[in-house]
C-alpha positions as CSV (number, residue, x, y, z in Angstrom):
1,X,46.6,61.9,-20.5
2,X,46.3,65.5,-20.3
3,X,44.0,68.2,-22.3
4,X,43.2,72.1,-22.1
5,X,39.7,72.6,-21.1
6,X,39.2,74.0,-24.8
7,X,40.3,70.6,-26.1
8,X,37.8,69.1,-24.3
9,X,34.4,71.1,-23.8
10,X,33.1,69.0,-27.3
11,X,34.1,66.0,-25.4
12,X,32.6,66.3,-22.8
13,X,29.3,68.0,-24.2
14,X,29.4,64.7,-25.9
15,X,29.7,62.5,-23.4
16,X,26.9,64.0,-21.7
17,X,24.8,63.5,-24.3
18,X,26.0,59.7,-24.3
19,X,25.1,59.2,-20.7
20,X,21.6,60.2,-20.9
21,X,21.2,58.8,-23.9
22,X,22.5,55.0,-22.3
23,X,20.0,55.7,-19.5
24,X,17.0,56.7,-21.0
25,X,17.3,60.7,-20.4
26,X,15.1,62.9,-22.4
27,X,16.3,64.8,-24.7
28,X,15.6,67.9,-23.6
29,X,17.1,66.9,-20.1
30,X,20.2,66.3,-22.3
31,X,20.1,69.6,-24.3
32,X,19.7,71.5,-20.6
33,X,23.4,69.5,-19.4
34,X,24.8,69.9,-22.7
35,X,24.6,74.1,-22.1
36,X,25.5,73.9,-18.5
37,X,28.4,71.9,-19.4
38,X,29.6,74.6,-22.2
39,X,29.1,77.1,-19.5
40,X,32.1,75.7,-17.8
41,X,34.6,78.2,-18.6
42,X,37.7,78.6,-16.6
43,X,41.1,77.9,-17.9
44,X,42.7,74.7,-16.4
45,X,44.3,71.8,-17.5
46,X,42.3,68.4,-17.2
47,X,43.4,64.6,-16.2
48,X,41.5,62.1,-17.5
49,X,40.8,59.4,-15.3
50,X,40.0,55.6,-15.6
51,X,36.7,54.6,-16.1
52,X,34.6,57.5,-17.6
53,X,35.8,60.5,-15.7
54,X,37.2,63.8,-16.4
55,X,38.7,65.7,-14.0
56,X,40.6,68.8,-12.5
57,X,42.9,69.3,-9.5
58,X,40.6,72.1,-7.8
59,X,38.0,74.4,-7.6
60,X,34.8,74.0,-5.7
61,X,31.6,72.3,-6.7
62,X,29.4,74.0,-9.2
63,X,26.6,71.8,-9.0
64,X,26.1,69.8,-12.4
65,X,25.0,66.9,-11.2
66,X,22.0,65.3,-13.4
67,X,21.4,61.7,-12.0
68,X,18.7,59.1,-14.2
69,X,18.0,55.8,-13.6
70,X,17.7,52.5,-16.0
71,X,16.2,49.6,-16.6
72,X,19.2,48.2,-17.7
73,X,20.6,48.9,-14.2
74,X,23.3,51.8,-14.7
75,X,23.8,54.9,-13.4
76,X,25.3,58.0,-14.8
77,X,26.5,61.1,-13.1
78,X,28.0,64.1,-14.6
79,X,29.6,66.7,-11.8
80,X,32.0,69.6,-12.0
81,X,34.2,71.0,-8.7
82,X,35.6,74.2,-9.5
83,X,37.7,73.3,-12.9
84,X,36.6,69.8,-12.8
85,X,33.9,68.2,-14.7
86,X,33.5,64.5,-14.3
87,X,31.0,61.5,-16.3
88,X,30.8,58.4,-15.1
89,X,28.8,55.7,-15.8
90,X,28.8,52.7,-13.8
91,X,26.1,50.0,-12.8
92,X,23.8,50.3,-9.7
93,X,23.9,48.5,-7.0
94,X,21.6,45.7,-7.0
95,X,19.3,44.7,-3.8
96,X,21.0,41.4,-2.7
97,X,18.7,38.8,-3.3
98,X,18.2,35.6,-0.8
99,X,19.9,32.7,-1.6
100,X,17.0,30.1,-2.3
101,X,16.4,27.2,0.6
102,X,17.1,23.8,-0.4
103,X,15.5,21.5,0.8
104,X,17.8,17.4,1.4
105,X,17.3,15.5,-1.8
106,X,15.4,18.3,-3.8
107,X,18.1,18.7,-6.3
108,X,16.9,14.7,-7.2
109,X,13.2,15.5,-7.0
110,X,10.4,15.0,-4.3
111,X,10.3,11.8,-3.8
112,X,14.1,12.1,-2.3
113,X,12.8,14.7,-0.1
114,X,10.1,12.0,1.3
115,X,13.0,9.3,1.6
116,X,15.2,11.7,3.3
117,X,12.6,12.7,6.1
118,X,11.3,9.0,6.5
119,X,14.7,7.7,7.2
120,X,15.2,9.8,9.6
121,X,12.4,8.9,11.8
122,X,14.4,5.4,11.6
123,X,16.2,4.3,14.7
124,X,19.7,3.7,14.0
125,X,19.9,0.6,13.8
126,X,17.2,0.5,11.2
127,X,19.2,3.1,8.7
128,X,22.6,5.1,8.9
129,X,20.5,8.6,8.4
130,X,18.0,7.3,11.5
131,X,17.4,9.7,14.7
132,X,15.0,8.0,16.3
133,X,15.3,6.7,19.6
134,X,15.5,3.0,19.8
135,X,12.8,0.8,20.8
136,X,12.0,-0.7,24.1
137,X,11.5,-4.2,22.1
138,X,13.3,-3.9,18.6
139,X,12.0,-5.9,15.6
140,X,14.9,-8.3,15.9
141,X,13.6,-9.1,19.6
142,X,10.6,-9.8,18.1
143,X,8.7,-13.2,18.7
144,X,5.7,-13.3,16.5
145,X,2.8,-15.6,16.9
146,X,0.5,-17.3,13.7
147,X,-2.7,-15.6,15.0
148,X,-0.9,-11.9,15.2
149,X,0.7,-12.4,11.8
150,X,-3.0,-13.3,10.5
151,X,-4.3,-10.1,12.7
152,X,-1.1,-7.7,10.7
153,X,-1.9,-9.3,7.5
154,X,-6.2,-9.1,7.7
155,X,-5.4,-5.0,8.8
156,X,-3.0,-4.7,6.0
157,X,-5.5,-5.7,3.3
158,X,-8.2,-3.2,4.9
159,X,-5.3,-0.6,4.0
160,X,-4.7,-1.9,0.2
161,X,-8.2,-2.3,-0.6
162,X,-8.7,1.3,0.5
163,X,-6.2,2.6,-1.1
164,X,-6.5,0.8,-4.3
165,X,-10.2,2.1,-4.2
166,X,-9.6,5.3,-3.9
167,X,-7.0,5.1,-7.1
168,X,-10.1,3.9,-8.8
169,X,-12.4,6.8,-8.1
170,X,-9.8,8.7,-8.2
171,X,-11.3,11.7,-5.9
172,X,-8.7,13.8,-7.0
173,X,-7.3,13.9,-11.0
174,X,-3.6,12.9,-9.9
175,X,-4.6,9.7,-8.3
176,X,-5.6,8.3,-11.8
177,X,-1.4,8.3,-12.2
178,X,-1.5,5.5,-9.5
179,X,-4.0,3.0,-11.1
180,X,-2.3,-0.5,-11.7
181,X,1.5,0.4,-11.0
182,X,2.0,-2.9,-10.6
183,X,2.7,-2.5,-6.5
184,X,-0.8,-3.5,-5.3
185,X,-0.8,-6.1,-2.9
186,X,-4.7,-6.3,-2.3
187,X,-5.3,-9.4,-4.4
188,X,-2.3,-10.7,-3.0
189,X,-3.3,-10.7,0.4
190,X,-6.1,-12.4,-0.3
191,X,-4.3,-15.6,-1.9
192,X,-2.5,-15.7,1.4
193,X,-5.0,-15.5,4.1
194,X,-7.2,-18.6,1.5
195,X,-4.3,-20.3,1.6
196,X,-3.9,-19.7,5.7
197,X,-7.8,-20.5,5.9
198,X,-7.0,-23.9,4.3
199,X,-3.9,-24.6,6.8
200,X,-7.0,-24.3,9.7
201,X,-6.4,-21.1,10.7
202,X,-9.1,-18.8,11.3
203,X,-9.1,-15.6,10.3
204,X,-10.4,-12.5,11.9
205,X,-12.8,-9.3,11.2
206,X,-9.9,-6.2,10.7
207,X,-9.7,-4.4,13.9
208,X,-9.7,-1.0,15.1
209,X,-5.9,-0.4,13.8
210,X,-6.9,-1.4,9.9
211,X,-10.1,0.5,10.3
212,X,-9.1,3.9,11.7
213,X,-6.4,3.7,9.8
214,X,-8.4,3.5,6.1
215,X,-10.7,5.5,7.2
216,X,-8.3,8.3,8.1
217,X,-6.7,7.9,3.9
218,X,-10.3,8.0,2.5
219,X,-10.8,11.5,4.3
220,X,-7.2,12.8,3.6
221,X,-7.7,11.3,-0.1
222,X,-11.0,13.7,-0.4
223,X,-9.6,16.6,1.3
224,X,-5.7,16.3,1.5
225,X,-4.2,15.1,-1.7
226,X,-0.4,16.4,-0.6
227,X,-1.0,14.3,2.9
228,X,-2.5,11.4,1.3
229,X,0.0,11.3,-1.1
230,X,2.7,10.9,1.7
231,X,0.8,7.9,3.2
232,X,0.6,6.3,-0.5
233,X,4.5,6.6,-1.1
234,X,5.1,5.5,2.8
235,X,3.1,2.4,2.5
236,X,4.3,1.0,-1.0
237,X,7.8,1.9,-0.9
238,X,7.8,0.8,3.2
239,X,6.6,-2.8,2.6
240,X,8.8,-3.1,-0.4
241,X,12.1,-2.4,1.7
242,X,11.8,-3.1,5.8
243,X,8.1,-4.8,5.4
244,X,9.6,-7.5,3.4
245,X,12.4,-7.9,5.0
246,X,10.2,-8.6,8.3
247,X,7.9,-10.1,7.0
248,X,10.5,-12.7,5.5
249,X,11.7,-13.6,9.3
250,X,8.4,-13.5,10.3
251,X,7.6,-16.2,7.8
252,X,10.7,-18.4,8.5
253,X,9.4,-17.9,12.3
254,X,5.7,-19.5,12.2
255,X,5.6,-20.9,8.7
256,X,8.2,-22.7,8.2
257,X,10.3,-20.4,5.6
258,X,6.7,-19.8,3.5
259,X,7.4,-17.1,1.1
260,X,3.4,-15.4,0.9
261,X,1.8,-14.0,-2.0
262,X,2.5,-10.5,-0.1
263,X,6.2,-10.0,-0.6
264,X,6.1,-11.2,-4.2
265,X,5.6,-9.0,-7.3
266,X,5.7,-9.5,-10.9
267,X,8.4,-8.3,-13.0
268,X,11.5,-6.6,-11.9
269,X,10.3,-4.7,-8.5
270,X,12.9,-2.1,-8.7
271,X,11.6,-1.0,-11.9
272,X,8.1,-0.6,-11.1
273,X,9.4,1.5,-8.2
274,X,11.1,3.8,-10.2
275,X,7.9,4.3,-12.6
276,X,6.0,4.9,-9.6
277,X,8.6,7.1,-8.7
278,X,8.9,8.9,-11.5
279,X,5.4,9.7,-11.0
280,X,5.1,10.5,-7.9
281,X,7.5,13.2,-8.6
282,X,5.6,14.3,-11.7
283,X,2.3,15.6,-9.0
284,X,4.8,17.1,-6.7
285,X,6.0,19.4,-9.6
286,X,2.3,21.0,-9.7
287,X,2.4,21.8,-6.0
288,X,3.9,25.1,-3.9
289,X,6.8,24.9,-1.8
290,X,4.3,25.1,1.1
291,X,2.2,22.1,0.2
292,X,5.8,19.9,-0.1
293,X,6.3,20.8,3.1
294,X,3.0,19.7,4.2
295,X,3.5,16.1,2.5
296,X,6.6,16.1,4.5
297,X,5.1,16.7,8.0
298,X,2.6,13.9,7.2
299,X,5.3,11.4,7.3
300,X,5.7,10.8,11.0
301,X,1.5,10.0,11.5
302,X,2.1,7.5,8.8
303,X,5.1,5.8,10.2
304,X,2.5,6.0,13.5
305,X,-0.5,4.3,12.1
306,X,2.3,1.3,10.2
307,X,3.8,0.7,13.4
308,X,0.6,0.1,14.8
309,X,0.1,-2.8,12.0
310,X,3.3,-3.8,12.6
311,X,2.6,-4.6,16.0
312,X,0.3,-7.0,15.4
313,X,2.5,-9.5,14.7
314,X,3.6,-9.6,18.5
315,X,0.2,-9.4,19.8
């Protein structure tokens, strides 16, 4: 389209006016533009261009040029070059922002972040997503004796009557979430090593393994919630999954095939693990990204201090 510069002076007085008035310019800022733009005065013919933009084909720069930010983030600019007088408005150019780190499993909540870092300290054999090297002696190698299954089983009940006592003082608000979940093995340990006791087995004092290790979740309990919470979730869910599953051949090994009290819970198990679950991920929601990431690290001392039960069996 093409106008005299008569034709369109108002327009463009106007349009100056609009641009300042769409960024936030004061009105006396726009008054001061409106003149200088009526001040334009030679005689040419004008192209308008797309966008908002008038134009001329020469003439030098006469310095209009009134620039005003927004918080709506857009620009305007008003210019003339000779015969030319141009408006544009436009939007600024945003400051990309960093794409946000994720995290594997965090789109499914925390407690996919602790699986996903737990199986990988798996061997491969153990789990698809393991990187751990394998063992020197591998659990199916293993050949387990009565009197180190009564050794694993005596630790493992100094472990679950710590931690079940320190749900019950609960030290720290969130632990009162993990009061009677329904995965506490405590009282059923101790059906199992009566019953052993009757069978004319005798059965040991814990040893250092059960005792450092309960004494290391009292003080992470009191002064660590994120690390203590990684050994909670690691000990439960671990004995649900590969603990039973050893503690199965174990049985069939040096008791004949007797299922014990300890790999038996009421109700539907996978249900009360997805309660438990559910609120696992529920105190993870409170914490920073930092303090995730500290629950995380935790995992390989607790995978260090079960394999140290573990090995009791073969001992």
């Amino acid at each position: 389209m093409v106008f005299t510069l008569s034709e369109l002076l108002q327009q463009s007085s106007s349009l100056a006016l609009s641009a300042f008035s769409f960024r936030g310019g004061s009105a006396s800022n726009a008054s001061s533009c409106q003149r200088r733009v009526q001040n334009v005065s030679k005689p040419a013919c004008l192209s308008v261009h797309g966008g908002v933009g008038l134009s001329s084909a020469s003439g030098s720069s006469s310095g209009i040029s009134p620039t005003h930010g927004s918080s709506c983030g857009w620009k305007s600019r008003i210019s003339t070059h000779g015969n030319s007088l141009v408006v544009r408005a436009g939007p600024e150019s945003a400051t990309p922002t960093k794409p946000k780190q994720r995290y594997p499993g965090e789109n499914k909540g925390f407690v996919e972040e602790m699986r996903f870092v737990a199986m990988k300290l798996h061997t491969k054999d153990q789990a698809k997503e393991g990187e751990k090297q394998a063992d020197v002696q591998p659990v199916a190698k293993w050949e387990p004796t009565i009197a180190g299954f009564i050794k694993f089983l005596v630790n493992s009940k100094a472990v679950f009557d710590c931690m079940e006592e320190i749900m019950a003082t609960a030290s720290h608000p969130s632990y009162a979430e993990f009061r009677n979940t329904g995965l506490e093995r405590s009282a059923a340990l101790s059906k199992d090593l009566e019953w052993l006791k009757s069978q004319g087995n005798e059965i040991p004092e814990p040893s250092e393994e059960g005792i450092t290790y309960a004494e290391l979740l009292k003080n992470l309990s009191e002064s660590d919630p994120p690390a203590f919470i990684c050994h909670f979730y690691n000990v439960y869910f671990a004995h649900s999954a590969g603990g039973r599953f050893i503690g199965k051949k174990v049985c069939e090994s040096v008791l004949e095939g007797k299922e014990l009290e300890f790999y038996k819970w009421e109700g539907d198990l996978s249900t009360t693990l997805a309660a438990v679950k559910e609120k696992l991920n529920k105190v993870a929601e409170e914490w920073t990204r930092d303090q995730k990431n500290h629950c995380l690290e935790e995992t390989e001392l607790s995978f260090k201090y079960s394999g140290k039960l573990l090995r009791l069996i073969i001992s």
